[in-house]
C-alpha positions in Angstrom: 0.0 0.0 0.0 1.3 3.6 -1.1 1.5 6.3 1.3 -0.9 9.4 0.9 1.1 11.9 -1.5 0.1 14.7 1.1 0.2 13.9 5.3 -3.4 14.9 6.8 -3.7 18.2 8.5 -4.6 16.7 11.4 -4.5 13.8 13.5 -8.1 11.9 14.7 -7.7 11.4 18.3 -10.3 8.9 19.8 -13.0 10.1 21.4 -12.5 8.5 24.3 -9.7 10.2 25.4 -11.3 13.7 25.0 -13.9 12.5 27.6 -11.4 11.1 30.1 -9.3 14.6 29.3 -12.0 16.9 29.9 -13.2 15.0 33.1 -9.8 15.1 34.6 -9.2 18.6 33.4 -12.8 19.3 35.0 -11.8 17.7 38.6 -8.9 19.6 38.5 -9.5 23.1 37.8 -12.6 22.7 40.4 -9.9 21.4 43.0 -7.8 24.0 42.5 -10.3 26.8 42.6 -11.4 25.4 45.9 -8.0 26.4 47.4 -8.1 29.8 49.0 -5.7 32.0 47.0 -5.4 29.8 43.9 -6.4 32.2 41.2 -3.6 34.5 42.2 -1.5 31.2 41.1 -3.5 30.6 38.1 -2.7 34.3 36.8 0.9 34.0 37.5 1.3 30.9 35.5 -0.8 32.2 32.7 1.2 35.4 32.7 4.3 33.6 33.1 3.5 30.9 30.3 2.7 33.7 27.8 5.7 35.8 28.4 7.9 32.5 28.4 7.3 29.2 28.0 10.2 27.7 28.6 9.8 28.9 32.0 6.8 27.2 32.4 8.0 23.8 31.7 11.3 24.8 33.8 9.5 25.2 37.3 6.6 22.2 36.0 10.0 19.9 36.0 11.2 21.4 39.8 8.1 20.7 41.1 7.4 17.1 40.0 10.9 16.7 41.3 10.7 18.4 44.3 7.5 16.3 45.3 9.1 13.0 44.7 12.5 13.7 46.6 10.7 14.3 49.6 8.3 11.4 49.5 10.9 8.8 48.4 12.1 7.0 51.3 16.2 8.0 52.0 18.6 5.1 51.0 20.8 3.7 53.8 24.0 5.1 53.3 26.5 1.5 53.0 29.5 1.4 54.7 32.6 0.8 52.9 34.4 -3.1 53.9 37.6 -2.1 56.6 40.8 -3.9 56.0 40.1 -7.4 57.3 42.2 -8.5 60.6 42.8 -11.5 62.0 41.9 -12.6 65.2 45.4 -12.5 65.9 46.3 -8.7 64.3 43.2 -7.5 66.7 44.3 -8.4 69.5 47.7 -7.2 69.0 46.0 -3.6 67.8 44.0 -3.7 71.4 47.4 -4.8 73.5 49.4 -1.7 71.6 46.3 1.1 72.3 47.0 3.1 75.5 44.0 4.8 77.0 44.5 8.4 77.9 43.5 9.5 81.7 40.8 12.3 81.2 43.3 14.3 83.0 47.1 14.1 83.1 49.0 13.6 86.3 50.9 16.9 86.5 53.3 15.5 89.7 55.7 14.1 87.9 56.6 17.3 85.4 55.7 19.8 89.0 59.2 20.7 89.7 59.5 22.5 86.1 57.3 25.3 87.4 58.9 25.1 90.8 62.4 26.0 89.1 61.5 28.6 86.6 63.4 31.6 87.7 61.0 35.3 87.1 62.4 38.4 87.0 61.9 40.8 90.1 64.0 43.7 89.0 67.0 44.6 87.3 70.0 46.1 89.7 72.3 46.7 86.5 72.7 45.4 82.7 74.1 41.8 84.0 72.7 41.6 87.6 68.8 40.5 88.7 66.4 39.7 91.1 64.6 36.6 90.8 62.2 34.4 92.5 61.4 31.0 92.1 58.1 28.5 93.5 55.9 31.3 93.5 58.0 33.4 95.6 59.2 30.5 98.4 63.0 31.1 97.0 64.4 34.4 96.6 67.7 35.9 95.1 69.0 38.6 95.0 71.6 40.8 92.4 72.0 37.8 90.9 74.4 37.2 87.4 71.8 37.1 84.6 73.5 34.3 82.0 70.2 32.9 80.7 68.9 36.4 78.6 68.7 36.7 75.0 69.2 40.0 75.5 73.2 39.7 74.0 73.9 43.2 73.5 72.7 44.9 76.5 72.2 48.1 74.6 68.0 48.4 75.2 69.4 49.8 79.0 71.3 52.9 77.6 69.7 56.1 78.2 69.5 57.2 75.3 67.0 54.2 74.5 65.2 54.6 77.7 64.6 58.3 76.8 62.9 57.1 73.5 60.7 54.5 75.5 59.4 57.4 77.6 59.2 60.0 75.0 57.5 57.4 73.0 54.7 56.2 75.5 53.8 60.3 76.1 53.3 60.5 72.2 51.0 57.7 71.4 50.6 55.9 74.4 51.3 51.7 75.2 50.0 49.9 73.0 48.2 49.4 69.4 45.0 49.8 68.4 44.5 46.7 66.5 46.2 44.5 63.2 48.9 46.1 61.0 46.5 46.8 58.2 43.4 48.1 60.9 45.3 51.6 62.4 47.8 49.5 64.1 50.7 50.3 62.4 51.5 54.0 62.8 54.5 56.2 61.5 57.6 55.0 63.7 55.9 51.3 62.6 57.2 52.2 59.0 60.5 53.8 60.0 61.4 51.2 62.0 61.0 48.7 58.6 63.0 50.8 56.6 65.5 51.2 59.3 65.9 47.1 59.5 65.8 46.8 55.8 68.5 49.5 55.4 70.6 48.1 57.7 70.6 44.4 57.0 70.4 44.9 53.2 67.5 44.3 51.8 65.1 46.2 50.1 62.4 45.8 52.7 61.4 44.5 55.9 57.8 43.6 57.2 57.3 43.4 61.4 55.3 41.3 62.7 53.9 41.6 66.8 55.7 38.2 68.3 58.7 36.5 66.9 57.8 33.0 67.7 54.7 33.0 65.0 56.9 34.8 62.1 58.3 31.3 60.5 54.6 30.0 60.8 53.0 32.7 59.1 55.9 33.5 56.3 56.7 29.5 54.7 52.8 29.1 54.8 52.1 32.5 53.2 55.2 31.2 50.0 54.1 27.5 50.1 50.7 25.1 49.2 49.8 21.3 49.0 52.4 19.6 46.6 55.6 22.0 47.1 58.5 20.9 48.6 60.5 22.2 52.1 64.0 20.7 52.1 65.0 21.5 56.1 67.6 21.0 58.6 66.5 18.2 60.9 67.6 20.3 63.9 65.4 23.0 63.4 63.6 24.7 66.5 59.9 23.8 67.0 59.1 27.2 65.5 60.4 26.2 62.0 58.9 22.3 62.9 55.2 24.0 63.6 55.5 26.2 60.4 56.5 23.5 58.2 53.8 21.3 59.4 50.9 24.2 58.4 52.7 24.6 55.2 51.1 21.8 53.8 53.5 20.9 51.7 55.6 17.9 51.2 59.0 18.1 53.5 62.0 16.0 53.6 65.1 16.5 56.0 69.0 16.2 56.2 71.4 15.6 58.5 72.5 18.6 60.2 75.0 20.8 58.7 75.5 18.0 56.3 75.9 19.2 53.0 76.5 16.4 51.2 73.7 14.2 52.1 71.3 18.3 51.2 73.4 17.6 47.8 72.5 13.6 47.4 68.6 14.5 48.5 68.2 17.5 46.1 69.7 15.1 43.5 67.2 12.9 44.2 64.1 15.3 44.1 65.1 16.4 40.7 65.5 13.0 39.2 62.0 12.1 40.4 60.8 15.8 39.0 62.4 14.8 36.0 60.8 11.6 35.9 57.1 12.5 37.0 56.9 15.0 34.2 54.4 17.4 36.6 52.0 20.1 35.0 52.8 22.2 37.5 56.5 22.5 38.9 56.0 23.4 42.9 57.9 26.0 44.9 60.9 24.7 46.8 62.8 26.0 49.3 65.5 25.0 51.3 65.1 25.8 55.4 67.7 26.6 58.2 68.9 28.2 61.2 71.5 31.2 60.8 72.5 29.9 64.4 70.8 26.6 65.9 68.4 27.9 68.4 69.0 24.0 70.2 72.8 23.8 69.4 74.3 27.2 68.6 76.6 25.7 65.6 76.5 27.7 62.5 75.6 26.5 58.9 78.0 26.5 55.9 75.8 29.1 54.1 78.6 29.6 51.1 77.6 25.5 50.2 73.8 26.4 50.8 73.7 29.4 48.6 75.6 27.1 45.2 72.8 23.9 46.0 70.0 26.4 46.2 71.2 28.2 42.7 72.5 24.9 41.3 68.8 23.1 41.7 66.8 26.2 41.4 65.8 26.6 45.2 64.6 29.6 47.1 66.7 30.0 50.7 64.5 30.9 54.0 67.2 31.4 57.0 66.1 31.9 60.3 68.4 34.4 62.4 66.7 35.0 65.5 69.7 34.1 67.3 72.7 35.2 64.6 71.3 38.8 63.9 73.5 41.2 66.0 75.8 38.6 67.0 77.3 37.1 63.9 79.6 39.1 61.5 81.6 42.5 62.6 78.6 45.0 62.7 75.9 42.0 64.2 74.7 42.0 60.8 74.0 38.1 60.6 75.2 35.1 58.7 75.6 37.0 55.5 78.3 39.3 57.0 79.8 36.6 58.8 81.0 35.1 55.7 80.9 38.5 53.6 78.1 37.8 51.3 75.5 40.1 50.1 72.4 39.2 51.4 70.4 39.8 48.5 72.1 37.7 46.5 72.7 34.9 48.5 69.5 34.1 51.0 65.8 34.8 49.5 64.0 35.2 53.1 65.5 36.4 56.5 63.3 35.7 59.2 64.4 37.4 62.8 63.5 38.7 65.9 63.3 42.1 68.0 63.3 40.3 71.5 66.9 38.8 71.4 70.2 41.0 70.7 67.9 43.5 70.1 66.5 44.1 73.7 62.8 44.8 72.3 59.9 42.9 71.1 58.4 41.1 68.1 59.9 40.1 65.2 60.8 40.9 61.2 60.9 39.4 58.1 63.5 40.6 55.9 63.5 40.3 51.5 62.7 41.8 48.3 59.8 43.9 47.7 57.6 41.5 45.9 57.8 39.2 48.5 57.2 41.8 51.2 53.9 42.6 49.8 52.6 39.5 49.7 53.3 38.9 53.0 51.1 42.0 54.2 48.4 40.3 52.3 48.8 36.9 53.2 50.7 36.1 56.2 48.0 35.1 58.7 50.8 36.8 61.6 50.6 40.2 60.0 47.1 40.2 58.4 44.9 39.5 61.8 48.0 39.7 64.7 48.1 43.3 67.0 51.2 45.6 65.9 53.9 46.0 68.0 53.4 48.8 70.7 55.0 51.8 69.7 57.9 51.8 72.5 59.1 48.7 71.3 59.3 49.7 68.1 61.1 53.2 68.5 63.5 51.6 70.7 64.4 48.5 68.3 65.1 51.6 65.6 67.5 53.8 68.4 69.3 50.3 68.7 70.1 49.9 65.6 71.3 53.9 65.8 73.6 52.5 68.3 74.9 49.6 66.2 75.7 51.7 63.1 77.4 54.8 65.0 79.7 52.0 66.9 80.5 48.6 66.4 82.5 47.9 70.1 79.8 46.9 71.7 79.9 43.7 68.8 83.3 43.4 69.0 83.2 43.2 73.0 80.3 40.2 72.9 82.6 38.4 70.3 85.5 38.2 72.6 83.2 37.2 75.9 81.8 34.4 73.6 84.8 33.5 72.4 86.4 33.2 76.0 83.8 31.3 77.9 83.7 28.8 74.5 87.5 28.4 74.8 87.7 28.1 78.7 84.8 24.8 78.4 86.6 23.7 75.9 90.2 23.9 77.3 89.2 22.5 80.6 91.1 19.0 81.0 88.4 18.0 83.9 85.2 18.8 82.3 86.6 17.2 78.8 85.7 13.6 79.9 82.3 14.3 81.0 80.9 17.3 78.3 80.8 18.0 75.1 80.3 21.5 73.5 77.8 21.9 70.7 77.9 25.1 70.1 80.3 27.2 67.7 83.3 29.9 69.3 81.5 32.8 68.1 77.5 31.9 69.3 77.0 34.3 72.2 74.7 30.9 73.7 77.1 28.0 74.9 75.8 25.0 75.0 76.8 22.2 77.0 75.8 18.6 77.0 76.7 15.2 78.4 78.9 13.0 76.4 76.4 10.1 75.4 78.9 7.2 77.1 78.1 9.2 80.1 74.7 9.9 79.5 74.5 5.7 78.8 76.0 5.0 82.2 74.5 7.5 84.2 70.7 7.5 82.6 71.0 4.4 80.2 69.6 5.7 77.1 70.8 7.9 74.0 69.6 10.8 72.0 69.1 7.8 69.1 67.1 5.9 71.1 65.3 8.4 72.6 64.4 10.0 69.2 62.8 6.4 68.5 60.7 6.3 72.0 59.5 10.0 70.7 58.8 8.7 67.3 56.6 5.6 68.7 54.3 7.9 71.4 53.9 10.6 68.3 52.6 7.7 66.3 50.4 6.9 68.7 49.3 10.6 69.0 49.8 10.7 72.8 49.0 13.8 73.7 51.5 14.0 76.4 55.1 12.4 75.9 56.5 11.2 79.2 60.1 9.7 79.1 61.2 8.6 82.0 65.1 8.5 81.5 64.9 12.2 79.9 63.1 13.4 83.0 66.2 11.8 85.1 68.2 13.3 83.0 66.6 16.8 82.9 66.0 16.8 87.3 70.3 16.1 87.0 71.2 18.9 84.9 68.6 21.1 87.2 70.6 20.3 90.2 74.0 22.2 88.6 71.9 25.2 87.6 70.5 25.2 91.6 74.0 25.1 92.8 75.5 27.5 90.2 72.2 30.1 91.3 72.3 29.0 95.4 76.1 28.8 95.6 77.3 31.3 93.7 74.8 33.6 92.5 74.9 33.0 88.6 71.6 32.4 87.1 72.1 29.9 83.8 69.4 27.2 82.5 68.7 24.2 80.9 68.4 23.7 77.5 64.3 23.2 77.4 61.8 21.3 75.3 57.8 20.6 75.1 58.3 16.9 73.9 54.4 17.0 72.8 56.1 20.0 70.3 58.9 18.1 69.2 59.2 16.2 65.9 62.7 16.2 65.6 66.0 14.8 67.6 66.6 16.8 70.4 69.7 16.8 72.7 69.4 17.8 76.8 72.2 20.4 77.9 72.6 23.3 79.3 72.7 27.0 78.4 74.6 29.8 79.3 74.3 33.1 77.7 76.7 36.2 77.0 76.2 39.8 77.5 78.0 41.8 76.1 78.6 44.6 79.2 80.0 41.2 81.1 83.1 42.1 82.3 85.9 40.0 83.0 85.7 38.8 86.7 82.0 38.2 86.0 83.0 36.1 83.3 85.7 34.3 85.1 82.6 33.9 88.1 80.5 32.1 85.3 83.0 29.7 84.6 84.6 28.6 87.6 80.8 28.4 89.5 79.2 26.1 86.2 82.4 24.0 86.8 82.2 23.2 90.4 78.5 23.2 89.9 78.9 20.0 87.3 81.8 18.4 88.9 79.7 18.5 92.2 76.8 16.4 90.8 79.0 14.4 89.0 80.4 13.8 92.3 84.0 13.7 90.7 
């Protein structure tokens, strides 16, 4: 059968679905009109429909789907299958887990409050009042070798006269964040002042000096770059590099040639991976080891950094003002222009100093960012204006004479030379630190610390590793806490005995990611004079040959 030449005009539809239409359509338009308010709805979909019907089937399609989401019952939500354990592995998983008290016994760590020695008053730039268990111990004029404060020059007049002069002008304290009215005039001078001094073409303060490596490597670095550091870092570098979110490897300490053989290695596997996007990579150290007061070899770290295209971050809270002929850091120390040779200077106001906060110190690009996104600067209180104008007449001090440098140099280099000259102490200590840190530090040799305490810093890395694995919130080790109530009894005698006030060489465990070595500090000042020196060393002698009950 041929089709028709021409298609009808229209289609016959049967008549019994007209009835059953009109019916429904009936039914339905009197239902609707017997809901209060409907018309108004009848109108707006007539209106809408005739302006645009694409609309009208749009909102027809929300509805019907919006009716049957909520009156279709909700699917259980499966659980994904666990790795499957033995009988055996289970019950080894239950022996190994540790329950945590709701509370921790604060007994056995008590006497670490006792000790801690607080500042009464100062009698002169060296000498200090202290107290100790809430008052129960008192001394007095005492020798003051456990301040930061190297250079001693925050108690000249002429800096006192700027604190006062300062607090009349605009008062004691700032108003609120750096970007919020806290930063005022002297806030800006004092940046320009750092960054004209050290060498760089700008500086950005931040309020506290701890929180300036936290805020800065997050602020440079994301998920997926890479953070090659020293694994002796303080635990301010250690907490900023774990909220950097990127991926961090370590070296051996001052060890450049297994830096070289791990850069190596990154590169190959760079290579290798073929990325999209190549990450940002930095290499991080101390100028001078806040835990061990050794130096790096910053000549080696500048040629790895430009050899395998890394950006150098050195932290110099404790080398700025103490290292190189003028205090000007690491750079000077081995005559290198700092531009050239280290990419981000992080320091601080509250060590030579003798003020408060912190700086970061580099180029202008990376300056800027920081003001916009390091979390430090961007929601942190500025710096009170005293400590500010006081940091800049310091750095007056620094740049009109340089003996007050030279002087701290020769006081470190002394005490460094008489510890390690001394043909008694030689078979008991060992001295980490470098001739020309203005922080000695002293530790036990570890066949001592085997016989006395019968562990090592090796193995108690490895107890450390195993509790943070566990994520104990409090690390307890009972052999470091021998240890550390030991090296408290020679800073009691040197303080009782002979009135000089040194300290141990403290750590947080629960903070600590990294080996950590037990000692003890003592610090230079730079108006010390020579009987007060020769004080220091004969009292820490007797003090250690007296416990060790040689």
């Amino acid at each position: 059968m041929q089709p028709p030449a021409v298609l009808p005009s229209s289609i016959v539809v049967p008549d019994i679905i007209l009835r059953i239409s009109s019916y429904l359509w009936y039914y339905c338009q009197n239902a609707v009109n017997a809901i209060p308010g409907s018309h108004f709805v009848v109108d707006y979909v007539k209106r809408s429909h005739q302006h645009d019907p694409y609309r009208t089937i749009v909102e027809v399609f929300l509805i019907i789907y919006g009716i049957v989401y909520f009156l279709r019952k909700p699917r259980k939500q499966g659980f994904q299958d666990g790795p499957k354990l033995s009988n055996k592995e289970v019950e080894a998983l239950l022996d190994e887990w540790q329950p945590e008290p709701l509370a921790n016994d604060a007994s056995k760590v008590e006497w670490r409050t006792q000790k801690i020695a607080v500042v009464q008053s100062s009698t002169s730039s060296s000498h200090v009042d202290v107290v100790r268990d809430d008052g129960k111990e008192r001394f007095t004029s005492v020798l003051n070798c456990s301040s930061y404060n190297f250079l001693q020059l925050s108690a000249e007049p002429s800096v006192a006269k700027v604190a006062k002069d300062t607090v009349r002008r605009y008062g004691v304290g700032a108003c609120g964040p750096a970007g919020f009215y806290g930063n005022q005039d002297v806030h800006t001078h004092l940046e320009y002042d750092l960054a004209r001094f050290f060498g760089t073409e700008n500086a950005v303060l931040y309020g506290q000096d701890f929180c300036i490596a936290a805020s800065v490597i997050p602020a440079f670095t994301k998920r997926g770059d890479v953070i090659v550091a020293d694994n002796r870092c303080s635990v301010a570098i250690q907490n900023a590099l774990q909220l950097s979110r990127s991926t961090v490897y370590y070296f051996e300490h001052n060890d450049m040639e297994a830096l070289e053989e791990l850069l190596q290695q990154l590169q190959e596997r760079e290579l290798k991976d073929s990325l999209p996007v190549l990450p940002r990579k930095f290499i991080v150290t101390e100028g001078l080891f806040h835990n061990l007061g050794d130096i790096p070899p910053l000549p080696k770290l500048v040629e790895l950094k430009h050899r395998y295209k890394y950006r150098l971050l050195v932290d110099e809270t404790f080398s700025l003002g103490v290292l190189g002929s003028t205090g000007r850091g690491i750079t000077e120390y081995f005559n290198m222009p700092r531009k050239e040779s280290v990419d981000i200077t992080v320091g601080s106001l509250a060590t030579a100093l003798g003020s408060s906060g912190g700086f970061a110190l580099g180029d202008n690009v990376m300056s800027l960012h920081q003001r916009i996104g390091s979390h430090a600067y961007t929601f942190s209180a500025s710096l009170p204006s005293f400590a500010v104008t006081t940091a800049s007449e310091v750095l007056k001090l620094l740049e009109k004479d340089r003996t007050t440098v030279e002087r701290l140099h020769i006081i470190s280099q002394k005490l460094h030379n008489f510890f390690v000259g001394d043909k008694e102490l030689k078979s008991y200590i060992d001295i980490l630190s470098d001739k020309d840190s203005s922080v000695l530090h002293l530790t036990l040799k570890e066949d001592i610390r085997n016989e006395f305490f019968g562990y090592t810093e090796d193995s108690l890395f490895d107890e450390m590793s195993a509790m943070h694995n566990k994520y104990l919130s409090e690390k307890y080790v009972e052999n470091y806490e021998v240890e550390e109530k030991f090296l408290q009894q020679i800073v009691d005698i040197a303080l009782v005995e002979f009135g000089v006030l040194i300290s141990r060489n403290t750590f947080v465990l629960k903070h600590e990611t990294l080996p950590i070595t037990p000692g003890l500090k003592i610090c230079c000042g730079a108006k010390m004079n020579d009987q007060e020196l020769s004080l220091v060393c004969e009292s820490v002698k007797t003090a250690i040959l007296k416990t060790l009950k040689v």
